[in-house]
PDB file as gemmi writes it, atoms N, CA and C in Angstrom:
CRYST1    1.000    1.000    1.000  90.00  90.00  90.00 P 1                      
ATOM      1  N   UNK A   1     151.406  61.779 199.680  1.00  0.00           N  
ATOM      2  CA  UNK A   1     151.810  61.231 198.394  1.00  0.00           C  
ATOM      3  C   UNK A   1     150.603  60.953 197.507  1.00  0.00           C  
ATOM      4  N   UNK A   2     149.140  60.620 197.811  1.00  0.00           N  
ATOM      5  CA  UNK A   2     148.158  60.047 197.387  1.00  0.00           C  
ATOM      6  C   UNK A   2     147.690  61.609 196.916  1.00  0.00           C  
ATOM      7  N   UNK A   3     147.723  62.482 197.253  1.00  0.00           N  
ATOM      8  CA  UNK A   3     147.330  64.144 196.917  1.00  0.00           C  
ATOM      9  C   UNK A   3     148.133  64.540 195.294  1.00  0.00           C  
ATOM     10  N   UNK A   4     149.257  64.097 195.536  1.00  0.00           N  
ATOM     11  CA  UNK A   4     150.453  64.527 194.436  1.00  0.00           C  
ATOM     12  C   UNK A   4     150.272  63.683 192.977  1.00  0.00           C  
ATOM     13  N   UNK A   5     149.928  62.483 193.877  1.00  0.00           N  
ATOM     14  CA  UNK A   5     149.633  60.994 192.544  1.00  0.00           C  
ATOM     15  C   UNK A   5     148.412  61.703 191.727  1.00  0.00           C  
ATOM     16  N   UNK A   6     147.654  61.910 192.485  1.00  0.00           N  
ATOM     17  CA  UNK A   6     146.286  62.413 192.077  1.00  0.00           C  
ATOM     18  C   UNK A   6     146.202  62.994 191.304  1.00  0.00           C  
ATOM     19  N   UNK A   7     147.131  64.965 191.332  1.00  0.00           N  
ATOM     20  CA  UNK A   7     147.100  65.794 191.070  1.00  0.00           C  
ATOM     21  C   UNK A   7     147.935  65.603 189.713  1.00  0.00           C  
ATOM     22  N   UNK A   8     149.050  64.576 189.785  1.00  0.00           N  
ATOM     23  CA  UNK A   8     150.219  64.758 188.706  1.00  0.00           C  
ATOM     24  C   UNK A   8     149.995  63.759 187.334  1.00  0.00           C  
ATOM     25  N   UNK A   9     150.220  64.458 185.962  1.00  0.00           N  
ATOM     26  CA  UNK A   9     149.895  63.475 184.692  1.00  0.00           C  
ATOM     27  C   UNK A   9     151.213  62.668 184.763  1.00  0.00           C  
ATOM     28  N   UNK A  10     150.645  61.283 184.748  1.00  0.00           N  
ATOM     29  CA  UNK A  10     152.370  60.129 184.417  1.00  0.00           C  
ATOM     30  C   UNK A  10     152.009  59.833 183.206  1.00  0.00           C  
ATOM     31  N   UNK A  11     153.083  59.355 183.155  1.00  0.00           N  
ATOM     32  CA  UNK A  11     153.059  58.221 181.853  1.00  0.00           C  
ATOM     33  C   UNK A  11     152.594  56.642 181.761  1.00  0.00           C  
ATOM     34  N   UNK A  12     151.780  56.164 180.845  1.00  0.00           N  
ATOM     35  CA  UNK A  12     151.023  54.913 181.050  1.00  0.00           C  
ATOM     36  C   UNK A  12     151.245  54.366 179.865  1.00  0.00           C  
ATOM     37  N   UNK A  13     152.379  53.045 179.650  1.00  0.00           N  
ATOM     38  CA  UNK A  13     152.614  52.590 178.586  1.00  0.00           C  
ATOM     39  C   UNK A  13     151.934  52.019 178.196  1.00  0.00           C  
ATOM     40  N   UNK A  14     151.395  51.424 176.678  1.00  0.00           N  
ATOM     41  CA  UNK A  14     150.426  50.609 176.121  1.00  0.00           C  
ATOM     42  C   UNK A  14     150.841  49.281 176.035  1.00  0.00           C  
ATOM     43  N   UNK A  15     150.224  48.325 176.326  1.00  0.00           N  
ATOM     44  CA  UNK A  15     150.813  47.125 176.043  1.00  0.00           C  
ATOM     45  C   UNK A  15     150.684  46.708 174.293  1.00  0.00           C  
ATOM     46  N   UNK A  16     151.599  45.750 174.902  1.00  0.00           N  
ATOM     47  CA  UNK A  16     151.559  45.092 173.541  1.00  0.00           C  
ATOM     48  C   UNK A  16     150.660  44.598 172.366  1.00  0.00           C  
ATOM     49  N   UNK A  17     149.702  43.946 172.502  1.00  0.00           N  
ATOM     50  CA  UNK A  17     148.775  43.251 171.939  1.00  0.00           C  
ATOM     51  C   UNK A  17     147.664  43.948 172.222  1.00  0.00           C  
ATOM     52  N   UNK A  18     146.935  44.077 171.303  1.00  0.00           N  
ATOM     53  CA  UNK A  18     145.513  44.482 170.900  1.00  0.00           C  
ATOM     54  C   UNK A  18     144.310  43.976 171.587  1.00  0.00           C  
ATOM     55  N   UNK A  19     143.421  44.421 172.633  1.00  0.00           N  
ATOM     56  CA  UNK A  19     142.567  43.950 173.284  1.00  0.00           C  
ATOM     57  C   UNK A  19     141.474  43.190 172.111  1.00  0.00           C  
ATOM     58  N   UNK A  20     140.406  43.003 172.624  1.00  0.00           N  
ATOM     59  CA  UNK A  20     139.577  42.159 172.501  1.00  0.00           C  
ATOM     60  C   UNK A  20     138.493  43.597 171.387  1.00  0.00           C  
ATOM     61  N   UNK A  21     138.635  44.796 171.653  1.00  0.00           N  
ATOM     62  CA  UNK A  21     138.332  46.221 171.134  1.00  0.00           C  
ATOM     63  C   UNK A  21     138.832  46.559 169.890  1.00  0.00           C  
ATOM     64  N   UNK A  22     140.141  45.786 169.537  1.00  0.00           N  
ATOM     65  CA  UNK A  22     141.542  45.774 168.877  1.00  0.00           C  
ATOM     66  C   UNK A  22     142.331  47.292 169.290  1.00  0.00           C  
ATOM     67  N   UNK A  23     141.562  47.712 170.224  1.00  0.00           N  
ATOM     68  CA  UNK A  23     142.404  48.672 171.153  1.00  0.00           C  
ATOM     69  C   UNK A  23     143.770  48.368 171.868  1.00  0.00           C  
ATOM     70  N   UNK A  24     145.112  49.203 172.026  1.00  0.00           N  
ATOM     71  CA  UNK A  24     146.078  48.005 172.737  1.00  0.00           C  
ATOM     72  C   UNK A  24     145.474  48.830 174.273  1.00  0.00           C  
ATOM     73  N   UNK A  25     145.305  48.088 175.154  1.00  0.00           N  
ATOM     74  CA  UNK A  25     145.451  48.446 176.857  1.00  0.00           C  
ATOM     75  C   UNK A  25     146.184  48.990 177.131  1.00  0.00           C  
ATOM     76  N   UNK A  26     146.277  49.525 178.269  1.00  0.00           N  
ATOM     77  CA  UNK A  26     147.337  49.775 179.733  1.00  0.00           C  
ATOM     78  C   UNK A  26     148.031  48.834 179.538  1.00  0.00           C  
ATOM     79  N   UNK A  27     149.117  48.915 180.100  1.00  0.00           N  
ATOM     80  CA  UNK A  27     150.320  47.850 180.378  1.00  0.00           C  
ATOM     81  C   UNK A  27     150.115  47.675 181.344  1.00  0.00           C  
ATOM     82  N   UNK A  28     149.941  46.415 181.896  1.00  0.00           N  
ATOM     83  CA  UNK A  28     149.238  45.826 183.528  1.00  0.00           C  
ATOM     84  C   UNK A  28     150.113  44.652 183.658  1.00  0.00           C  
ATOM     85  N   UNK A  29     150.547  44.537 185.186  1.00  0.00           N  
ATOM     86  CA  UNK A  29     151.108  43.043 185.626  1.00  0.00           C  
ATOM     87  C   UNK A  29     150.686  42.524 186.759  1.00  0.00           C  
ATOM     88  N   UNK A  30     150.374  41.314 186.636  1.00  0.00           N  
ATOM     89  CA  UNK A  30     149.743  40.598 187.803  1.00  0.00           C  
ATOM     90  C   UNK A  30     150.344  40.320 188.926  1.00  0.00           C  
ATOM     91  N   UNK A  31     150.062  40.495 190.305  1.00  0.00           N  
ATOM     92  CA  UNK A  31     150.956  40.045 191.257  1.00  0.00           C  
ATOM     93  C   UNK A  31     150.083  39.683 192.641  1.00  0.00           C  
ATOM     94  N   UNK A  32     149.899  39.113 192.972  1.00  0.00           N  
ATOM     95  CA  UNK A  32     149.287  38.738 194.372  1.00  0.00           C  
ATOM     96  C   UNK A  32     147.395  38.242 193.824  1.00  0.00           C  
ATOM     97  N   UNK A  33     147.238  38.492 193.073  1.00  0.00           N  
ATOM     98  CA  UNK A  33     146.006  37.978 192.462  1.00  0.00           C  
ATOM     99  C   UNK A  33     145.283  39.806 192.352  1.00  0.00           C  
ATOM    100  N   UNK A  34     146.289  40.349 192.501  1.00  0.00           N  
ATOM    101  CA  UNK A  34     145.948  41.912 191.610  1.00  0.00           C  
ATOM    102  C   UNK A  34     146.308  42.102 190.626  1.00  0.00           C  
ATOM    103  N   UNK A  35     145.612  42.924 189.608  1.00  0.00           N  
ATOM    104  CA  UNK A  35     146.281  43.599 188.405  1.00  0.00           C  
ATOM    105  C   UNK A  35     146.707  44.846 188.541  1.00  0.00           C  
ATOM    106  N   UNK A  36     147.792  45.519 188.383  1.00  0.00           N  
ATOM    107  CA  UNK A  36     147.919  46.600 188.639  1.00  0.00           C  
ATOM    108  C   UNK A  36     148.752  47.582 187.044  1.00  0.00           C  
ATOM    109  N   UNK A  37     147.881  48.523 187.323  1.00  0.00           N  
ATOM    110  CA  UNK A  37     148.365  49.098 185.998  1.00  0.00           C  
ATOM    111  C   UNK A  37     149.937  49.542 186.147  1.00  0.00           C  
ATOM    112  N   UNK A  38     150.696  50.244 185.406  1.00  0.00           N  
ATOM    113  CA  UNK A  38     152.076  50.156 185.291  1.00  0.00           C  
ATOM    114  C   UNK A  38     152.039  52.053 184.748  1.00  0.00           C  
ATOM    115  N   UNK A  39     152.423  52.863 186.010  1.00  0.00           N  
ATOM    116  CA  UNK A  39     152.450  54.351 185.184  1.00  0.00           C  
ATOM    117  C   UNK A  39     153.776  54.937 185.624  1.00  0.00           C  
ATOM    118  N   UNK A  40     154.285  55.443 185.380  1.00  0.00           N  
ATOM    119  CA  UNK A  40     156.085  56.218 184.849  1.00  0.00           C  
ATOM    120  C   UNK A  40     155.881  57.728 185.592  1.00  0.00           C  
ATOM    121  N   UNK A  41     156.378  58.547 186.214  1.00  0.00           N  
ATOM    122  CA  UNK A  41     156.345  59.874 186.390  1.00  0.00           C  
ATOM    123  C   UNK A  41     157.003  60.548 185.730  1.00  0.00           C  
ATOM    124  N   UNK A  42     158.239  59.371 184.994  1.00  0.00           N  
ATOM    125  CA  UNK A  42     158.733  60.502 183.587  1.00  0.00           C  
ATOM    126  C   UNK A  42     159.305  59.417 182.941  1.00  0.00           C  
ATOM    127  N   UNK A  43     160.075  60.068 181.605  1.00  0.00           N  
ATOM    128  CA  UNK A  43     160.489  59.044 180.478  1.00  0.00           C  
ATOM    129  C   UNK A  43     161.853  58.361 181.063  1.00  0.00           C  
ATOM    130  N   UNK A  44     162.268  58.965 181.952  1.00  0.00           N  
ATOM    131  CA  UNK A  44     163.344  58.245 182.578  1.00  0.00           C  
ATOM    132  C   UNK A  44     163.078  56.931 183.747  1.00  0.00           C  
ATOM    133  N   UNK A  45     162.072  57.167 184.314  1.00  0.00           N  
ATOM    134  CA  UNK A  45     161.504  56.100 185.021  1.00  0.00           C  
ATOM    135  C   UNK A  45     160.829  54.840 183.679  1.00  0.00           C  
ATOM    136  N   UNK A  46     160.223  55.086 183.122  1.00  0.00           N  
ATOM    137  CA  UNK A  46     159.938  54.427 182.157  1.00  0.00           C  
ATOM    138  C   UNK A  46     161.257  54.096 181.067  1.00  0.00           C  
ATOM    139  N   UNK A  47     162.190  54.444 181.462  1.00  0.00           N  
ATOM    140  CA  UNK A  47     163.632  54.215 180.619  1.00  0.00           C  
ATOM    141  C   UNK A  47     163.817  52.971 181.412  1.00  0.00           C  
ATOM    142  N   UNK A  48     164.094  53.107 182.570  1.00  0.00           N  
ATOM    143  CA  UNK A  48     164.730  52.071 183.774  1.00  0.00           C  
ATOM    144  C   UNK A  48     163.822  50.757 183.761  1.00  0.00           C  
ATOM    145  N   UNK A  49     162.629  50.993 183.790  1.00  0.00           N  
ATOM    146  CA  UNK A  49     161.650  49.654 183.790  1.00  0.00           C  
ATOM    147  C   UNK A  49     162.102  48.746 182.267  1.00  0.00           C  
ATOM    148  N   UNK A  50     162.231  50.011 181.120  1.00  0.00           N  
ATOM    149  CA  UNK A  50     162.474  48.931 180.116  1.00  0.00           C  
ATOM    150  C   UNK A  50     163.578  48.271 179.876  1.00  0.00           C  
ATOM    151  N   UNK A  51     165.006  48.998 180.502  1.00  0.00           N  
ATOM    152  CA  UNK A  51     166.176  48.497 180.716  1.00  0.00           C  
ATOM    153  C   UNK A  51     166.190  47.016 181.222  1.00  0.00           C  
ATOM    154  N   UNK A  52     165.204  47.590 182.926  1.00  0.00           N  
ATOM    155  CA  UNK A  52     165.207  46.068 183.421  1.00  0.00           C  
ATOM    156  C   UNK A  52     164.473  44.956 182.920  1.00  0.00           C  
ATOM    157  N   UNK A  53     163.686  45.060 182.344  1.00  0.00           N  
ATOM    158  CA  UNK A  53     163.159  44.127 180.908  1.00  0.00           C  
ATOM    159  C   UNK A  53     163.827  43.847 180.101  1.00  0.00           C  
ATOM    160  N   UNK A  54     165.027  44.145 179.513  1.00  0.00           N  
ATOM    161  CA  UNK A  54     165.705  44.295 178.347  1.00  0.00           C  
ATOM    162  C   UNK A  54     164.905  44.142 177.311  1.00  0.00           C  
ATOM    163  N   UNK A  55     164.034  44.970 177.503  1.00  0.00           N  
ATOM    164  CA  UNK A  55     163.041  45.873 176.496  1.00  0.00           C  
ATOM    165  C   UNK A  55     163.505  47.613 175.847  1.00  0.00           C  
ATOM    166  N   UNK A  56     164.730  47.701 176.130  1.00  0.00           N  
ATOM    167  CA  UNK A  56     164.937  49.227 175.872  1.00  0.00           C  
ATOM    168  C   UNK A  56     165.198  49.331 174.438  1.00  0.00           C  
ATOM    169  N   UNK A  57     165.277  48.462 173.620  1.00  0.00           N  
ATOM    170  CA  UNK A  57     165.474  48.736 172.464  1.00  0.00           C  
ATOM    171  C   UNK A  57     164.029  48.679 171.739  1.00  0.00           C  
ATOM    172  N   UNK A  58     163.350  48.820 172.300  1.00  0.00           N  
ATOM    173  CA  UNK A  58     161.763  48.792 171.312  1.00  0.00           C  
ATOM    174  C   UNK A  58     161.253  50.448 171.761  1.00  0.00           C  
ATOM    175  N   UNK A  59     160.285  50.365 170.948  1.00  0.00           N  
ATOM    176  CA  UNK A  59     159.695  51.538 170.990  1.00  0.00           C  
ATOM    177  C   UNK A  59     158.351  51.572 171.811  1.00  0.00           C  
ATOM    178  N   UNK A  60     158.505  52.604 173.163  1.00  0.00           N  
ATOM    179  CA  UNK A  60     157.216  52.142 173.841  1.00  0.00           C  
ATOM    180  C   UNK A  60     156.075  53.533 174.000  1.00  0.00           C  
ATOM    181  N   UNK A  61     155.190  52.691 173.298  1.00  0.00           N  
ATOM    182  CA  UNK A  61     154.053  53.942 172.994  1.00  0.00           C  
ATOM    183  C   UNK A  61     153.225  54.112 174.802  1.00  0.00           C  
ATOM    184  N   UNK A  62     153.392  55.671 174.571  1.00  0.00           N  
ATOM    185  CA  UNK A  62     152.683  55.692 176.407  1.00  0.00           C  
ATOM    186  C   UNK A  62     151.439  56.608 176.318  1.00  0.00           C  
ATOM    187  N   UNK A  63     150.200  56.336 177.018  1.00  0.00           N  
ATOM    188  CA  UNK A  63     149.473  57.967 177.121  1.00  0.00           C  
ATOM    189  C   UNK A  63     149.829  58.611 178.614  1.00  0.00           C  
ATOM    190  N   UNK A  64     149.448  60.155 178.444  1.00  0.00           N  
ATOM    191  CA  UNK A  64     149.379  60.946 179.845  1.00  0.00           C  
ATOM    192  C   UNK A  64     148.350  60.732 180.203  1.00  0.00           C  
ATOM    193  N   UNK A  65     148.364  60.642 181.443  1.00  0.00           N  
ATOM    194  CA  UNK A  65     147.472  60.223 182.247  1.00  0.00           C  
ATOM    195  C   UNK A  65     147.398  61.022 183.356  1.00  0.00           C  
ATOM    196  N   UNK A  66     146.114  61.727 183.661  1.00  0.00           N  
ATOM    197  CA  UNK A  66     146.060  62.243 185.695  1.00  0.00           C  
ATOM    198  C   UNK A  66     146.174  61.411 186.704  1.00  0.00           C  
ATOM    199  N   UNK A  67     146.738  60.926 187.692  1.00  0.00           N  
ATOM    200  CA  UNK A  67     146.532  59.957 188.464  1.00  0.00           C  
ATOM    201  C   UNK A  67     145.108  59.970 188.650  1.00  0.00           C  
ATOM    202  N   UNK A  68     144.397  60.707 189.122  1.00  0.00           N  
ATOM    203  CA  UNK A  68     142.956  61.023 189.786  1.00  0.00           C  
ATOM    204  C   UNK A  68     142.537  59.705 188.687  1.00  0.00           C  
ATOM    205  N   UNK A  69     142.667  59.952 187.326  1.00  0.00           N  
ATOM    206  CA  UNK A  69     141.841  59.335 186.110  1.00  0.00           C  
ATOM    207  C   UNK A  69     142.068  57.730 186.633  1.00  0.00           C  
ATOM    208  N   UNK A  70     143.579  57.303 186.309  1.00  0.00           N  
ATOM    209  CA  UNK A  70     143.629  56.011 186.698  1.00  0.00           C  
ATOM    210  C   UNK A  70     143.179  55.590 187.629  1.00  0.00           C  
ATOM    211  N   UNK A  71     142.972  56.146 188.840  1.00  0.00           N  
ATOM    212  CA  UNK A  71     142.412  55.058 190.386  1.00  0.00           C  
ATOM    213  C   UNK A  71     141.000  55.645 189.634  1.00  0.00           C  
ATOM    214  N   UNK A  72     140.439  56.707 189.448  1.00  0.00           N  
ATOM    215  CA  UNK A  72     138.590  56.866 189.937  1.00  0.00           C  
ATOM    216  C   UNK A  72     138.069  56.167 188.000  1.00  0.00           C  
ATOM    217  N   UNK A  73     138.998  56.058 187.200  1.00  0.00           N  
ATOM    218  CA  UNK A  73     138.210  55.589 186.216  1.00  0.00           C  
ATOM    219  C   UNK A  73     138.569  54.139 185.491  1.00  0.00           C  
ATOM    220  N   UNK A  74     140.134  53.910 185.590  1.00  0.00           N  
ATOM    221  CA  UNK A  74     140.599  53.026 184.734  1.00  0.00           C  
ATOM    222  C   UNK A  74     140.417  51.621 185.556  1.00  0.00           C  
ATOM    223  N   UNK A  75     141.055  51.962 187.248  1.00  0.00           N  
ATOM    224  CA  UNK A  75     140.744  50.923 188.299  1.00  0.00           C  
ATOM    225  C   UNK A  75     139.636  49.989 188.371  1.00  0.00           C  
ATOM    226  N   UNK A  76     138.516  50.988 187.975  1.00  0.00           N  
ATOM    227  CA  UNK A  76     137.146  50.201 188.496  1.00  0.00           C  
ATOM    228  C   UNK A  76     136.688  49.393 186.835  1.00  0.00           C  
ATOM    229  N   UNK A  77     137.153  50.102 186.007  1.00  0.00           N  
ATOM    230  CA  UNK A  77     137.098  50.075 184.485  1.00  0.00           C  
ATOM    231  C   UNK A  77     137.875  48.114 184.154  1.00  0.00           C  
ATOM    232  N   UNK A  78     138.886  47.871 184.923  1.00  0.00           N  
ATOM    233  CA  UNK A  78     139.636  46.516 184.949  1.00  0.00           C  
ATOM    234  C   UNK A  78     138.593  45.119 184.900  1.00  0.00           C  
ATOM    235  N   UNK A  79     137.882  45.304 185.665  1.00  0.00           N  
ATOM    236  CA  UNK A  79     136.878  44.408 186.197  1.00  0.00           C  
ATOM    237  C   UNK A  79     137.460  43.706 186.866  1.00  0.00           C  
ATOM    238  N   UNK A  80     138.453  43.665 187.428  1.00  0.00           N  
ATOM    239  CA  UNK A  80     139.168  42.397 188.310  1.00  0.00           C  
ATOM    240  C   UNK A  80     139.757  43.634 189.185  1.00  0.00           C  
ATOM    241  N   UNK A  81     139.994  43.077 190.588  1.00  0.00           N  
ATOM    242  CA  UNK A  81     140.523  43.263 191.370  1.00  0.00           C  
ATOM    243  C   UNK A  81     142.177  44.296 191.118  1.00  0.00           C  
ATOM    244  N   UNK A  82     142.438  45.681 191.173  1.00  0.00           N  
ATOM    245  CA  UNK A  82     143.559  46.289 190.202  1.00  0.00           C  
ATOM    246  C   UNK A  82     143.519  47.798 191.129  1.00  0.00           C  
ATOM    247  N   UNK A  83     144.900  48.088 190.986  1.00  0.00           N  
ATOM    248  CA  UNK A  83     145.865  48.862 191.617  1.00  0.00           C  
ATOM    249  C   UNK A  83     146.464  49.641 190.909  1.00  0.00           C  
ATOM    250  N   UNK A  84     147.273  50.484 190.878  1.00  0.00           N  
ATOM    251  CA  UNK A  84     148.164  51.097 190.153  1.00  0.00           C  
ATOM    252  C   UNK A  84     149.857  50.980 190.798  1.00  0.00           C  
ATOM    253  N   UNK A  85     150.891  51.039 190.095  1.00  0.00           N  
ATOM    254  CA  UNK A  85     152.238  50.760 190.434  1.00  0.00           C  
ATOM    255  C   UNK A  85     152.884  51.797 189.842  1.00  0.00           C  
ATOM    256  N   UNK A  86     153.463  52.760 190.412  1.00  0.00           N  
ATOM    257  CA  UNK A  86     153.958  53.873 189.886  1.00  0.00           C  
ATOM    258  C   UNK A  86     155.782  53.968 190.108  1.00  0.00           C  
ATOM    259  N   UNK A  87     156.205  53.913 188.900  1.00  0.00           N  
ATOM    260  CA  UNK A  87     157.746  54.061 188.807  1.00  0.00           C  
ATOM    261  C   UNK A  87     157.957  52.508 189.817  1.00  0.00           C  
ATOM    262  N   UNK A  88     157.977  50.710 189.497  1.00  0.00           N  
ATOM    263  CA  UNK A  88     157.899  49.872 189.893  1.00  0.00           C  
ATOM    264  C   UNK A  88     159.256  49.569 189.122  1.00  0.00           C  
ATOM    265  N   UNK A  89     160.148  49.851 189.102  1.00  0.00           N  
ATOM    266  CA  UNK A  89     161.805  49.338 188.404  1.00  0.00           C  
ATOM    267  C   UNK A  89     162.233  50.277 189.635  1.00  0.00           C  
ATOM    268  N   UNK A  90     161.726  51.091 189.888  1.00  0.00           N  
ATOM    269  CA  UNK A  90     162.808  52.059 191.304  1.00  0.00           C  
ATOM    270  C   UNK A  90     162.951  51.691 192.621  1.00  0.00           C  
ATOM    271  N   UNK A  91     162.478  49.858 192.782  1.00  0.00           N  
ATOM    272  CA  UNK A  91     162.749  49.697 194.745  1.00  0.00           C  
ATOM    273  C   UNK A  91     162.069  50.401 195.429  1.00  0.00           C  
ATOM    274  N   UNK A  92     162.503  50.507 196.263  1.00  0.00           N  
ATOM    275  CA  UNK A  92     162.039  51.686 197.431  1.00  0.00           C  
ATOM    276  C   UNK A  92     161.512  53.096 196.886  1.00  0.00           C  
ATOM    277  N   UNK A  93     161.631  53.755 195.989  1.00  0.00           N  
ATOM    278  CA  UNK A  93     161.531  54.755 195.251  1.00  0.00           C  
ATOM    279  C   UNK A  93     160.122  54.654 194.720  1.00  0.00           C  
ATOM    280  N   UNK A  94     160.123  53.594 194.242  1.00  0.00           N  
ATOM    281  CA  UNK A  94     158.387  53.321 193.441  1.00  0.00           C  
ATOM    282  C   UNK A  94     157.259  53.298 194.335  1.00  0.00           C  
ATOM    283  N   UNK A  95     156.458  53.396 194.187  1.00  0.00           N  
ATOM    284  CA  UNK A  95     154.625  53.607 194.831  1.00  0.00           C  
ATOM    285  C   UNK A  95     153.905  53.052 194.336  1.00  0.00           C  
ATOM    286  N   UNK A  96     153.139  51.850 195.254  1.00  0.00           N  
ATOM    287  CA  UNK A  96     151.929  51.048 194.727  1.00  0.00           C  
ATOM    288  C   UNK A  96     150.622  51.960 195.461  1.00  0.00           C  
ATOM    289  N   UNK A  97     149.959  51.592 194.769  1.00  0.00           N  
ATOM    290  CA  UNK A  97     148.399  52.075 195.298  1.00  0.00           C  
ATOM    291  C   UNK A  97     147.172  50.896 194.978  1.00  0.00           C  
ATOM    292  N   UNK A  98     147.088  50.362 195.997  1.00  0.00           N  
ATOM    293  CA  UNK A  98     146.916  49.049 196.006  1.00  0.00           C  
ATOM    294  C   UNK A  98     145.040  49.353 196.018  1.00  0.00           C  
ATOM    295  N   UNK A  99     144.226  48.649 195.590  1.00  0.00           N  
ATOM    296  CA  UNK A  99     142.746  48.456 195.507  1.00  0.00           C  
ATOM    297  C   UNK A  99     141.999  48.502 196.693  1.00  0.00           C  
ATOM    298  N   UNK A 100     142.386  49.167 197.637  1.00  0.00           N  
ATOM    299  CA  UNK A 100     141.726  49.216 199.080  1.00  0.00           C  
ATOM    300  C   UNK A 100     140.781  51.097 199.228  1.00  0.00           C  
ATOM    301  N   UNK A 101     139.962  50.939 200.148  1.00  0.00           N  
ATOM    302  CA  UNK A 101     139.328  52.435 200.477  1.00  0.00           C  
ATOM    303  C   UNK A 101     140.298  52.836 200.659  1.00  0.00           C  
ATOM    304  N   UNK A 102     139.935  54.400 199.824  1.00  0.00           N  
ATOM    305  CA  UNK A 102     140.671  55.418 200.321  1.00  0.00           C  
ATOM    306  C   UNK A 102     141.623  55.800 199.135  1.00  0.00           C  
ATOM    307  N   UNK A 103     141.827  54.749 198.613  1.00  0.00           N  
ATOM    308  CA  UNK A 103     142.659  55.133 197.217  1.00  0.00           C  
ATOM    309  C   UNK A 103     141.782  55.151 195.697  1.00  0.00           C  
ATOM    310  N   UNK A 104     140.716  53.992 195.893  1.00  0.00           N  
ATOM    311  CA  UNK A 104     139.860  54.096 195.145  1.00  0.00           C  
ATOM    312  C   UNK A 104     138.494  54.168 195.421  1.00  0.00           C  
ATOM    313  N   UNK A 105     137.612  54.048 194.354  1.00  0.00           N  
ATOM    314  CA  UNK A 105     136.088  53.830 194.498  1.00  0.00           C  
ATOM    315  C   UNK A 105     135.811  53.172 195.586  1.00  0.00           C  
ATOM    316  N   UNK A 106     135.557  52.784 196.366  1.00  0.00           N  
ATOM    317  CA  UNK A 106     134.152  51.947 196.901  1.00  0.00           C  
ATOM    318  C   UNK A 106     134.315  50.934 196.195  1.00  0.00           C  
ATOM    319  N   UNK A 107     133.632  50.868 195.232  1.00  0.00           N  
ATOM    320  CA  UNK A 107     132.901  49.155 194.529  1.00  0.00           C  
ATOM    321  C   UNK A 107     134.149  48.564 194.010  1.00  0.00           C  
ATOM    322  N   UNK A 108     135.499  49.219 193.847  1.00  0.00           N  
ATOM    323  CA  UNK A 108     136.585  48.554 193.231  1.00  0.00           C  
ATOM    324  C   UNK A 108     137.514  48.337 194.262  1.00  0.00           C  
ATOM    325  N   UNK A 109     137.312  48.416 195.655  1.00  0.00           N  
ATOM    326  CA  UNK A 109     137.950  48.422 196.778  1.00  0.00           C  
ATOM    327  C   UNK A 109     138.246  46.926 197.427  1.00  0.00           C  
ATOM    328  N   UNK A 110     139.149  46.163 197.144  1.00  0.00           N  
ATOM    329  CA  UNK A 110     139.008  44.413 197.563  1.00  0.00           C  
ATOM    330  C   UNK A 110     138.529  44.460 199.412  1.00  0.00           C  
ATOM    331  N   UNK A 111     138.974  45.739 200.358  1.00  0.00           N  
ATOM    332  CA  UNK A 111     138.583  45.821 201.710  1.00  0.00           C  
ATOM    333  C   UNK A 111     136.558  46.360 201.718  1.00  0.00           C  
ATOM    334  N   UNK A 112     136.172  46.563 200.724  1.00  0.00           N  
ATOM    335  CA  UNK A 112     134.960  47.394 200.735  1.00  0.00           C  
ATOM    336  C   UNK A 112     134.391  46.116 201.694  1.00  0.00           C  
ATOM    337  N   UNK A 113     133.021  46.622 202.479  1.00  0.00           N  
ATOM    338  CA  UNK A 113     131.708  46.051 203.087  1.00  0.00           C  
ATOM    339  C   UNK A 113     130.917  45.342 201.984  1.00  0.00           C  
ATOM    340  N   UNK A 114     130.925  43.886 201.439  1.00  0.00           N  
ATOM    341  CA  UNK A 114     130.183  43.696 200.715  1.00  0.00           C  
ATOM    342  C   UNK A 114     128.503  44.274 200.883  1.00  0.00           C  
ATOM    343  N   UNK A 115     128.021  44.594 202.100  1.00  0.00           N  
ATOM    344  CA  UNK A 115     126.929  44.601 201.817  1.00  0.00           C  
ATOM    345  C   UNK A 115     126.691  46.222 201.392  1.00  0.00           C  
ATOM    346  N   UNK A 116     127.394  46.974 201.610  1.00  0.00           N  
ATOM    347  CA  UNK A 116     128.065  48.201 201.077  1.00  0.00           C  
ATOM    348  C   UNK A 116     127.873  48.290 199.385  1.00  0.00           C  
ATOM    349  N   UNK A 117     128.591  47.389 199.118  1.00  0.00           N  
ATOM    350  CA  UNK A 117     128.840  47.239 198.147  1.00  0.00           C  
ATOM    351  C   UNK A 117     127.581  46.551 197.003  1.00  0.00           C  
ATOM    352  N   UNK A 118     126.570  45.692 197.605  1.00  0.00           N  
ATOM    353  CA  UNK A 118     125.675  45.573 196.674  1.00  0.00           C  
ATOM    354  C   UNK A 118     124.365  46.503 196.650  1.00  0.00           C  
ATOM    355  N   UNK A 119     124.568  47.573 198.010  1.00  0.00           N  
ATOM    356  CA  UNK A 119     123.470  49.052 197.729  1.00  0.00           C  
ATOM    357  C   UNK A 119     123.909  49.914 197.020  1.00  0.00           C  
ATOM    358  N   UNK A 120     125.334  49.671 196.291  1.00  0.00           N  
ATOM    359  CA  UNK A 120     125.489  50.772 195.339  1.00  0.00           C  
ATOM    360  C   UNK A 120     124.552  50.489 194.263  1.00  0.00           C  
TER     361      UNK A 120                                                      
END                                                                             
């Protein structure tokens, strides 16, 4: 599944409000003291998340995205501890990719070897 995520462009809605850049972000939600970004594999998965929000009546601006991009650039890019959550309104159906080796960088990895981690 981590081959396919990689390989396949989702959808990555923008949040709401204007960063600190006056750029708007990723749409990210916090959960366990992770941030994890929020990406769609199609407009119908991203239909269902906004349903269950009763957010479906707004208009939600998304970019395409490679998976590869989000874990090796956007992940480490967070500065906090961050994951990705793919199709997260589908239960069992949805896929987290949680901040550990193997899914991401090294230095953005919450399992990394600190001392690993300060010879980068």
């Amino acid at each position: 599944m981590l081959g396919e995520f990689r390989r396949t462009a989702v959808l990555v809605p923008l949040g709401e409000e204007p960063g600190p850049d006056g750029e708007r972000g990723l749409l990210t939600a916090d959960w366990g003291g992770i941030r994890f970004i929020l990406a769609f594999s199609n407009e119908q998965a991203l239909a269902r998340y906004a349903r269950a929000r009763d957010a479906y009546r707004r208009e939600w601006a998304y970019q395409t995205v490679l998976g590869a991009r989000l874990l090796d650039v956007a992940v480490p890019a967070a500065g906090v501890p961050c994951g990705v959550a793919l199709d997260c309104a589908d239960g069992v159906d949805g896929m987290v990719f949680p901040p550990v080796r193997g899914l991401v960088p090294e230095a953005a990895a919450v399992d990394r070897d600190e001392d690993e981690g300060d010879a980068a």
